[in-house]
BAMI-18205 format. One record per residue (C-alpha): residue in one letter; z, x, y. Coordinates in steps of 0.5 Angstrom, whole numbers, plus 2048, in hexadecimal, padded with zeros to 3 digits. Layout:
# BAMI-18205
AZXY ...
//
This chain:
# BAMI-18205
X91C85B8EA X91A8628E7 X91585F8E2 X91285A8E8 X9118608EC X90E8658E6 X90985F8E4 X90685E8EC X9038648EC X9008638E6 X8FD85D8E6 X8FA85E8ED X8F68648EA X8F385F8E5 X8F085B8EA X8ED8608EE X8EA8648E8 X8E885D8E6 X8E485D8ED X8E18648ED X8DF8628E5 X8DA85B8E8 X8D88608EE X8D18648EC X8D286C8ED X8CC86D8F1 X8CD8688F6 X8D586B8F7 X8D28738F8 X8CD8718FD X8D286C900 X8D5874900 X8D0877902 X8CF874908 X8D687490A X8D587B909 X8CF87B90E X8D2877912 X8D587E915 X8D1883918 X8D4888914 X8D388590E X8CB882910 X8C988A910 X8CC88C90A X8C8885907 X8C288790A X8C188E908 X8C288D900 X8BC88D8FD X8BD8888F8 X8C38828FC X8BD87E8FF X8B987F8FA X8BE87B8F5 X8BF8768FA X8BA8748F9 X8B98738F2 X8BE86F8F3 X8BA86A8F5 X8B88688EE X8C08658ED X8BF85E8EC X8C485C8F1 X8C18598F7 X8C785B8FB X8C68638F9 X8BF8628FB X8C0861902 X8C5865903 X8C186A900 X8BB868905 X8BF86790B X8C286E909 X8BB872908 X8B986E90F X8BF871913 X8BC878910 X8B5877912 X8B7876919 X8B987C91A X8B588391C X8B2885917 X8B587F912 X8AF87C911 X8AB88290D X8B1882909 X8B187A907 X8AA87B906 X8AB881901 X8B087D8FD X8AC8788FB X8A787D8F9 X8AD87F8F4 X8AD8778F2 X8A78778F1 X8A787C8EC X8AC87B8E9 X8AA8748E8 X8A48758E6 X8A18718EC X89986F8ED X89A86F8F5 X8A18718FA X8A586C8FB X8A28678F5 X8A98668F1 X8AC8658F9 X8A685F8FA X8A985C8F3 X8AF85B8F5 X8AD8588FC X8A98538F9 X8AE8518F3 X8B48508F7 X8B184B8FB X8B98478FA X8BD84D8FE X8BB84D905 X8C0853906 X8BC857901 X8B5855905 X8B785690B X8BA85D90A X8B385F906 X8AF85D90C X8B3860911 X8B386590D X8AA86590C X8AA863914 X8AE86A915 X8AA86F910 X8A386D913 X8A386B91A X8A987291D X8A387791B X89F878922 X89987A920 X89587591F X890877919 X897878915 X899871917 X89386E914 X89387190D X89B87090D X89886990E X892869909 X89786B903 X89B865904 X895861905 X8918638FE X8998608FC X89785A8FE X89D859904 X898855909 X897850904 X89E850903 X89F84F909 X89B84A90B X8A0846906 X8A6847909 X8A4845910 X8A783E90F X8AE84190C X8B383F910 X8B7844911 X8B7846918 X8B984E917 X8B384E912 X8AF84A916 X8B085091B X8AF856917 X8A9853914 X8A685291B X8A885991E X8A385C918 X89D85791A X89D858922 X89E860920 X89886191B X89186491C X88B86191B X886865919 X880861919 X88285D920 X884865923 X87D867921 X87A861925 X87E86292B X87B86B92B X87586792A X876863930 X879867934 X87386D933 X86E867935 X87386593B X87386D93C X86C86D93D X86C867941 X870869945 X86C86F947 X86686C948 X86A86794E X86D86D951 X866870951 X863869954 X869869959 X86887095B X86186E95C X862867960 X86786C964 X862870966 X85D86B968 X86386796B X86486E96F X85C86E970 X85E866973 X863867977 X86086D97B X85A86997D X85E86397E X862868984 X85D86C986 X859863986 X86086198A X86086798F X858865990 X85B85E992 X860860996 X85C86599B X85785E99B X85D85999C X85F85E9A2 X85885E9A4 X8588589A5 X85F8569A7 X85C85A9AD X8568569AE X85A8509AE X85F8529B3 X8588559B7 X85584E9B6 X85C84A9B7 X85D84E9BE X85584C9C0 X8568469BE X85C8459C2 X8598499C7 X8528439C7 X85783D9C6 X85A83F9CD X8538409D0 X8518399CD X8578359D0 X8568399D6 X84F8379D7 X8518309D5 X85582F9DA X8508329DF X84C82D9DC X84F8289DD X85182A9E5 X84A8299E5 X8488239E2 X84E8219E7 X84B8239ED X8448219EC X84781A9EB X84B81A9F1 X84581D9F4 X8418179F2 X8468129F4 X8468159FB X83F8159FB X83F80E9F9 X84580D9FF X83F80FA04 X83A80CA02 X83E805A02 X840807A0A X83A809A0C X837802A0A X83D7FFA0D X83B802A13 X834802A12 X82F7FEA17 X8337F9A1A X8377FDA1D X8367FFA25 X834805A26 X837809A2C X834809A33 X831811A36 X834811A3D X832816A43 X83781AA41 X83781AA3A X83281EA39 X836824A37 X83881FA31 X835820A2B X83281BA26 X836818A22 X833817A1C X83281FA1C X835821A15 X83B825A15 X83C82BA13 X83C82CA0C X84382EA08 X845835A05 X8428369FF X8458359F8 X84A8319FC X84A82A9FB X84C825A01 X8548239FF X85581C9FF X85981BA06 X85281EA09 X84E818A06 X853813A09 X853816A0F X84C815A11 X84B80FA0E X85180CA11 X852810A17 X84D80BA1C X851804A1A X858807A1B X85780CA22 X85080AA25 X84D804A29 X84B7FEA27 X844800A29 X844806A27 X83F807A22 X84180AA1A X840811A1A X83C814A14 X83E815A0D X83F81DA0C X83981FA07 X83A81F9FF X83E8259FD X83A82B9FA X83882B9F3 X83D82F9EE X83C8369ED X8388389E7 X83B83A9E1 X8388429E2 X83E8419E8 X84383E9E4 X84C8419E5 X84C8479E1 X8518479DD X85684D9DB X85984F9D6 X86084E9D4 X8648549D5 X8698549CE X8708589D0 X87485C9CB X87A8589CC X87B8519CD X87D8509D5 X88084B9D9 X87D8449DC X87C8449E3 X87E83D9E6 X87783C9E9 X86F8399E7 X86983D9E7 X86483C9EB X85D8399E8 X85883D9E6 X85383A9EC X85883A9F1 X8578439F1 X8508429F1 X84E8479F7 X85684A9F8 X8578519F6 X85B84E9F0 X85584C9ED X8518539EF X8578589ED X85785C9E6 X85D85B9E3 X85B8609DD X85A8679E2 X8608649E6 X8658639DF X86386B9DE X86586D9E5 X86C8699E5 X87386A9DF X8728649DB X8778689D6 X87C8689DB X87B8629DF X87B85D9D7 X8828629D5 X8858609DB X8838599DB X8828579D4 X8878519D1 X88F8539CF X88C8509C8 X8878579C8 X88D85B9C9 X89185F9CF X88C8639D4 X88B86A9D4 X88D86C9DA X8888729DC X88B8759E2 X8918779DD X88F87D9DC X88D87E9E5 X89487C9E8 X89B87B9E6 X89D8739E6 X8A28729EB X8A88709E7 X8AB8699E8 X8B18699EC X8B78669E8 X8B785D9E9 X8BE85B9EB X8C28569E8 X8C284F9EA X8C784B9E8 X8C38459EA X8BD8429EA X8B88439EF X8B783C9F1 X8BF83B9F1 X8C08429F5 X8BB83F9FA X8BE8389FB X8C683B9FB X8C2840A01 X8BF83AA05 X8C5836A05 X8CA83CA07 X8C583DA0D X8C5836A0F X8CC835A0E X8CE83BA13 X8D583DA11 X8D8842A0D X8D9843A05 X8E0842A06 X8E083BA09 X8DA838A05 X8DF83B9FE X8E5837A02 X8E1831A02 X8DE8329FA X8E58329F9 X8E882D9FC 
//
């Protein structure tokens, strides 16, 4: 059991030393290292020793593909920092020296286009190219970082590992084609964006032309628009004038019509009459005996003396003619001789004397329908109605207050004009009926006529 126990430590010893042995000195301090910057602490002290960057650096000429990325994941992890990024860049100005490079980063493009078979390694160099050129904010920087890895040949490269299928080289190599400047195409764009400038002035110049003579437009259009305005109302005006004329002559027109029309009836019933006359006048003409002058007749005039004439301007009526032409065959003698016919009516007047027809008196409220007929034009010929003005006595007279008073409930309330005179009387308090009227009135008419007292006519409801 002693000798097992002396001979385990030992063998295991061998094997990790035969472990350490296969694994690559460099790459075990930078997996040091950067578990020594993985502490604040320790990052500080890394950071400000003028030669660890610069070593670690140089070791990207191990072989190890393993090493290489490590070490350019590390020096990307630096170049993020504040103040990160001129240390890197200071350190491969010390690879390059040492080195003897042509150009900065040389000896890293050739190890990113030998190692096409490690996917590790290509990733992590360009993640590491990503960070150095495209986390400087100043542009003019960002262009010559970029130039440097172009004259190295990185967009031809590039171009052929577009189709690799890895999806996290895939992703690096496209954040590095979305984030590069074109120089030729910005310039285009200045150029274009000059020119679209200058364009720009010219519309805002035309457009503050335009707006002026817009403005210029829009003045005359107000003051042409007022213009119309006043002669709309001017012949808003008119047209009112003309429909109050035209209402005004219409009315006289139907009214002279209508008096027309009476005239043509009494000129045709004048002439019916006269034809009625002359018709009884040939009935009783020569063969009709003719009346004996007595001795004591001589106080009788002559019967064919004419009758005396009408009144003017009033034509006989229709029971006047039948009276005349009908009265010696009901009420005289067989023997008695026809009365003559009375003579023609006289002509109608002239139109210098026709009706004179009134104005229409137009009230300011609309006033109630009396239940009556108004009387014809010639039916007032002669009569004080037709000789009065009414214009002098509507001045005389309160019209205002007699339309108040009797205008339409539709118009709104009277204003009572006494009011301010006198003290309405108040209305006495109404008492409470408890019937209607009518059945108030029937119960009043039935106790009158059945005679006896409350007491006997509830005693007879009840029983």
């Amino acid at each position: 059991m002693v000798t097992r126990s002396n001979t385990l430590p030992s063998r295991r010893t061998l094997k990790n030393s035969r472990l350490v042995c296969k694994k690559d000195d460099v790459h075990v301090c930078v997996m040091c290292l950067r578990a020594i910057m993985n502490y604040q602490y320790g990052f500080n002290m890394v950071m400000a020793h003028p030669h660890a960057v610069n070593e670690i650096a140089l070791s990207l000429n191990n072989r190890n593909p393993r090493t290489k990325a490590l070490v350019l994941e590390l020096l990307a992890a630096v170049c993020l920092v504040r103040g990160g990024h001129e240390i890197i860049l200071s350190a491969f100005d010390n690879f390059k020296t040492v080195c003897s490079e042509s150009m900065r980063f040389e000896k890293l493009m050739e190890h990113f286009k030998n190692e096409d078979d490690n996917i590790d390694f290509l990733v992590a160099c360009m993640q590491f190219i990503n960070i150095v050129v495209h986390s400087v904010e100043d542009m003019n920087f960002r262009v010559h970082l970029q130039y440097d890895f172009t004259k190295l040949n990185l967009d031809e490269h590039l171009e052929r590992l577009k189709h690799t299928e890895s999806d996290r080289l895939q992703v690096q190599i496209q954040a590095y084609l979305d984030n590069v400047f074109d120089v030729g195409t910005l310039l285009e764009d200045a150029e274009t964006k000059t020119a679209a400038l200058e364009r720009v002035e010219e519309l805002e110049e035309s457009i503050g032309t335009m707006s002026e003579r817009l403005l210029d437009v829009e003045n005359e259009a107000m003051l042409k628009i007022v213009e119309l305005e006043k002669q709309l109302m001017q012949t808003n005006k008119e047209l009112d004038h003309v429909r109050e004329v035209h209402a005004s002559t219409n009315t006289q027109v139907h009214t002279l019509r209508r008096i027309v029309r009476e005239k043509d009836q009494t000129i045709r019933r004048q002439s019916r009459l006269e034809r009625q006359a002359q018709e009884a006048q040939q009935a009783g003409g020569p063969g009709a005996p003719q009346p004996q002058r007595g001795e004591g007749d001589g106080g009788v005039g002559d019967s064919t003396s004419p009758s005396p004439p009408p009144c003017p301007h009033l034509s006989p009526s229709p029971e006047t003619v039948a009276y005349h032409s009908m009265g010696p065959v009901m009420g005289g003698a067989p023997g008695m001789p026809v009365p003559p016919p009375p003579p023609p009516p006289p002509p109608p007047p002239m139109p210098g004397t026709a009706v004179k027809i009134k104005k229409p008196i137009q009230t300011k409220f609309r006033m109630p329908v009396l239940n009556w007929v108004a009387l014809k034009p010639s039916q007032i010929n002669g009569t004080v109605f037709n000789d009065i003005d009414d214009e002098a006595i509507l001045q005389d007279l309160n019209v205002e207050e007699f339309e108040e008073l009797f205008k339409t409930k539709a118009q709104g309330p009277a204003v009572d004009f006494t009011l301010s005179r006198q003290k309405l009387p108040q209305k006495a308090p109404s008492k409470v009926s408890l019937l209607e009227a009518n059945r108030s009135k029937n119960l009043a008419i039935t106790l009158r006529k059945a005679g006896q007292g409350p007491d006997v006519t509830c005693r007879a409801i009840h029983t």
